[in-house]
N, CA and C of each residue as an Amber inpcrd file, in Angstrom:
protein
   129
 -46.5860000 -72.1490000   6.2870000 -45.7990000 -71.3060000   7.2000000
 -46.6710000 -70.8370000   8.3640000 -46.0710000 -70.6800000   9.3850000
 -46.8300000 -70.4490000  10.4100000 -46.9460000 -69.0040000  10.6140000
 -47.6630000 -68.3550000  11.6730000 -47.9300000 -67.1560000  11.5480000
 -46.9330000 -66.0780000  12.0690000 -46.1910000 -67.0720000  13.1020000
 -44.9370000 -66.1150000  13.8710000 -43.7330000 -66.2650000  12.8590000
 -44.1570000 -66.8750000  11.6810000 -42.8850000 -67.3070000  10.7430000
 -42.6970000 -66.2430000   9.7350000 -44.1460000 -65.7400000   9.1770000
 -44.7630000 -64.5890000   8.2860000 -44.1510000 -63.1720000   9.0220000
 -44.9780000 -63.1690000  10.5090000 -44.5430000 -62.4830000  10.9910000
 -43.3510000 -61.3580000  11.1300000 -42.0260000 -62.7700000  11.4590000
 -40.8780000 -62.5530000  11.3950000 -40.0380000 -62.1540000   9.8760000
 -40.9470000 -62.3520000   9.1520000 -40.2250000 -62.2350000   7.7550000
 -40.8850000 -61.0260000   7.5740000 -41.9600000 -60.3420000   7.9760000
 -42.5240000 -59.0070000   7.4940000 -41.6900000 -58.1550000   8.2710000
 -41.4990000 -58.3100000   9.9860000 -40.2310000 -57.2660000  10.5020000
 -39.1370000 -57.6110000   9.9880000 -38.6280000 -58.4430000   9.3240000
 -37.1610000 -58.0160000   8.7580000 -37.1380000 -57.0180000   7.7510000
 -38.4530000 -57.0990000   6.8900000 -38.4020000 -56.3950000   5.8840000
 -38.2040000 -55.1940000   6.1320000 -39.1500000 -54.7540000   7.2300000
 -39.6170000 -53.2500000   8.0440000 -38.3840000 -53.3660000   8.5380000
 -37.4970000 -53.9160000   8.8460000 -36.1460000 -53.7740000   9.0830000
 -34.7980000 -53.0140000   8.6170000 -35.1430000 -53.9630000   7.3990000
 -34.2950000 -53.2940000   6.2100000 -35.0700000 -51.6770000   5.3180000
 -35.9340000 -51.7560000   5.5470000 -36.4110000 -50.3930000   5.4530000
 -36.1320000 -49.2570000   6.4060000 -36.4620000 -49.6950000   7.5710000
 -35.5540000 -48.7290000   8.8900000 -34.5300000 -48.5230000   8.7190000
 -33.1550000 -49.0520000   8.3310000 -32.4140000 -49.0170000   8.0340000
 -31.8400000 -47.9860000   6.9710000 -32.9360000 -48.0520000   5.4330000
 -32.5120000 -46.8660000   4.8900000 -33.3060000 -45.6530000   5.4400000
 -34.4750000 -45.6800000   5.8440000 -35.4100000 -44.4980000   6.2050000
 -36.0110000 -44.6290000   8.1440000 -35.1430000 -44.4100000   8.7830000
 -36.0500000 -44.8150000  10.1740000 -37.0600000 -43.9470000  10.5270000
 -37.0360000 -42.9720000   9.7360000 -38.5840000 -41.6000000  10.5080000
 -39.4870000 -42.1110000   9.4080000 -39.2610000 -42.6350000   8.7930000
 -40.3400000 -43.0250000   7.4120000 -41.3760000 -43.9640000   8.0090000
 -40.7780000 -44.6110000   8.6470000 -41.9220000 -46.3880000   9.8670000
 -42.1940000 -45.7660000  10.4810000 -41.1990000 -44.7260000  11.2660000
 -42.0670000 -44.6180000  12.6900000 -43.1480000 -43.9980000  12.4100000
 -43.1920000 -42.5630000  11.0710000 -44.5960000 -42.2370000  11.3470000
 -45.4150000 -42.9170000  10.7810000 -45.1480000 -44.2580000  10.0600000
 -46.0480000 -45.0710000   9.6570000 -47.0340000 -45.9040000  10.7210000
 -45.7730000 -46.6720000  11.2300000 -46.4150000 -47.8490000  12.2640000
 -45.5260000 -47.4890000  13.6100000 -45.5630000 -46.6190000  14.8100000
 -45.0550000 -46.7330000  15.4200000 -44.4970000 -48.3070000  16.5510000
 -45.7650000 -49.0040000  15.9000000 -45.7730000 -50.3340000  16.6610000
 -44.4080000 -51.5060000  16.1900000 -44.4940000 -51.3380000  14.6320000
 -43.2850000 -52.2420000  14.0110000 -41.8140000 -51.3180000  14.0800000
 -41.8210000 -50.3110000  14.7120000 -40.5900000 -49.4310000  15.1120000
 -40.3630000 -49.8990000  16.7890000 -41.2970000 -49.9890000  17.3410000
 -41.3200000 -50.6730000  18.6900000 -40.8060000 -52.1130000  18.4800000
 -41.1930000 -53.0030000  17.4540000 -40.7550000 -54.2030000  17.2720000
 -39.7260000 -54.6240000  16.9750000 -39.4320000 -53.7520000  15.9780000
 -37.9590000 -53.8520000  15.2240000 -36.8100000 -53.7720000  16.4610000
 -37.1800000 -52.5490000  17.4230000 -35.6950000 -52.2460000  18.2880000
 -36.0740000 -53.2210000  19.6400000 -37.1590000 -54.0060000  19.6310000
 -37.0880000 -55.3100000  20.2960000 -36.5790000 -56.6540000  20.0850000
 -36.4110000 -56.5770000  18.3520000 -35.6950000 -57.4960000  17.9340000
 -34.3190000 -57.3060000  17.8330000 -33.9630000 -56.3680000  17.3910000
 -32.1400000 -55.8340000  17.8350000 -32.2840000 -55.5730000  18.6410000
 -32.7110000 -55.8530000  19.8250000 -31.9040000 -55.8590000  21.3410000
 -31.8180000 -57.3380000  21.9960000 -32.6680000 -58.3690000  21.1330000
 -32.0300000 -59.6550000  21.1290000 -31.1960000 -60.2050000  20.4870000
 -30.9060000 -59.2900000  19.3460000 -30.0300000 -59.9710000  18.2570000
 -28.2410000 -59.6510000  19.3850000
């Protein structure tokens, strides 16, 4: 698997976690909270 493939499968996860908890990431990783609402704004 390639690395943007891993990648993409680790923000979905952080995805579905945002989903039940969104203040829980952000004060984790503000960066994969930045990512996530870059990826739903292409979806």
């Amino acid at each position: 698997m390639s690395t943007a493939t891993v990648r993409l499968l680790a923000l979905l996860v952080a995805i579905e976690k945002l989903s039940e908890n969104p203040d829980h990431i952000k004060r984790i990783s503000p960066i994969a909270y930045l990512e996530k609402n870059a990826i739903l704004s292409l979806i």
